[in-house]
MARBAZA-651449 format. One line per field, with one value per residue (C-alpha): residue in one letter; x, y, z. Coordinates in steps of 0.05 Angstrom, whole numbers. Example, Ala and Ser with C-alpha at 12.3 -4.5 7.8 and 13.67 -1.06 7.14 Angstrom:
! MARBAZA-651449
drennu	a | s
xx	246 | 273
yy	-90 | -21
zz	156 | 143
This chain:
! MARBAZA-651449
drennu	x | x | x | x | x | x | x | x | x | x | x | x | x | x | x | x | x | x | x | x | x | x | x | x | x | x | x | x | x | x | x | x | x | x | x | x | x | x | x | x | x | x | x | x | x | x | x | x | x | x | x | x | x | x | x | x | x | x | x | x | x | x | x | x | x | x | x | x | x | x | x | x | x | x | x | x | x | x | x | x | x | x | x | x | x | x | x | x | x
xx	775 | 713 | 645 | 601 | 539 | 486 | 471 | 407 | 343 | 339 | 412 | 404 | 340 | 361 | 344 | 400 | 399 | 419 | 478 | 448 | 395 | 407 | 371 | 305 | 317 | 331 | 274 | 229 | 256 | 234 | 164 | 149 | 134 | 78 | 43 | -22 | -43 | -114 | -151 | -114 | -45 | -2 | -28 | -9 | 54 | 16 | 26 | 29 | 83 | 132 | 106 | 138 | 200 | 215 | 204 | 247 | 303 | 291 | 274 | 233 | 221 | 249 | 288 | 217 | 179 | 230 | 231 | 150 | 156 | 205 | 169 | 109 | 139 | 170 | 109 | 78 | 126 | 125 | 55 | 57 | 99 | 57 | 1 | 33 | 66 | -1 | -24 | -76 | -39
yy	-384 | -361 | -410 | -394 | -364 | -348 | -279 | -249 | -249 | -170 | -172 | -230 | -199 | -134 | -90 | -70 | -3 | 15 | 63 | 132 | 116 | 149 | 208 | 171 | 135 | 202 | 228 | 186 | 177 | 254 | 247 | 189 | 237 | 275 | 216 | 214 | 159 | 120 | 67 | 25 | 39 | 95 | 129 | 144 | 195 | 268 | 281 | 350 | 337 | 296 | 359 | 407 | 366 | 366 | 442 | 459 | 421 | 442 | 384 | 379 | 331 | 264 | 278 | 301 | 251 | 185 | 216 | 204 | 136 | 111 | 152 | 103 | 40 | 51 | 78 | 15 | -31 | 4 | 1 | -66 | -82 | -45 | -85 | -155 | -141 | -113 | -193 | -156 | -183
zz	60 | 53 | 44 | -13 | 8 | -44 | -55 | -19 | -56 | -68 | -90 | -140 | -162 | -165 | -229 | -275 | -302 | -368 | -384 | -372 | -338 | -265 | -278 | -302 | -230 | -189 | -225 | -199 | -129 | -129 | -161 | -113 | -57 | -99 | -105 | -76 | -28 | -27 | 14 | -49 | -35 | -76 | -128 | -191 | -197 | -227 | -297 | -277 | -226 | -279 | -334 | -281 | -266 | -335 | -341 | -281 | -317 | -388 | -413 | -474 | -535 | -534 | -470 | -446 | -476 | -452 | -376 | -385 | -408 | -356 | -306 | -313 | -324 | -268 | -222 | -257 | -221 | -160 | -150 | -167 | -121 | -63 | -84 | -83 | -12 | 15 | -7 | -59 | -121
């Protein structure tokens, strides 16, 4: 029988994603590299580089517009995150 072991820390503290929300995800796992880098960590993801995603896909108005939103609050987190393991949080 097996003991019970607590789940690691970045399983237990995973993020859950909502229904339908993979392609907000994928989005951004494909705008991170267009980021650009400064002495302060990652910069921002390009507006121009999540307008062009969303063209090369066809997206446009509230599809358009939500990618946008998620696209930030994620690149938000992210950079967050960067910031807090660099110890500058």
């Amino acid at each position: 029988m097996r003991e019970k072991v607590p789940l690691p820390d970045r399983i237990r503290d995973a993020p859950q994603l909502w229904v339908g929300m993979a392609y907000a995800y994928d989005a951004f796992a494909q705008l991170n590299s267009t980021r650009p880098q400064t002495l302060d960590g990652p910069g921002d993801i390009p507006w121009t580089a999540v307008d062009a995603f969303c063209r090369s896909r066809g997206l446009g108005g509230d599809d358009r517009e939500d990618l946008f939103y998620y696209i930030r609050a994620m690149d938000a987190a992210f950079r967050k995150y960067v910031k807090e393991k660099r110890g500058h949080g």
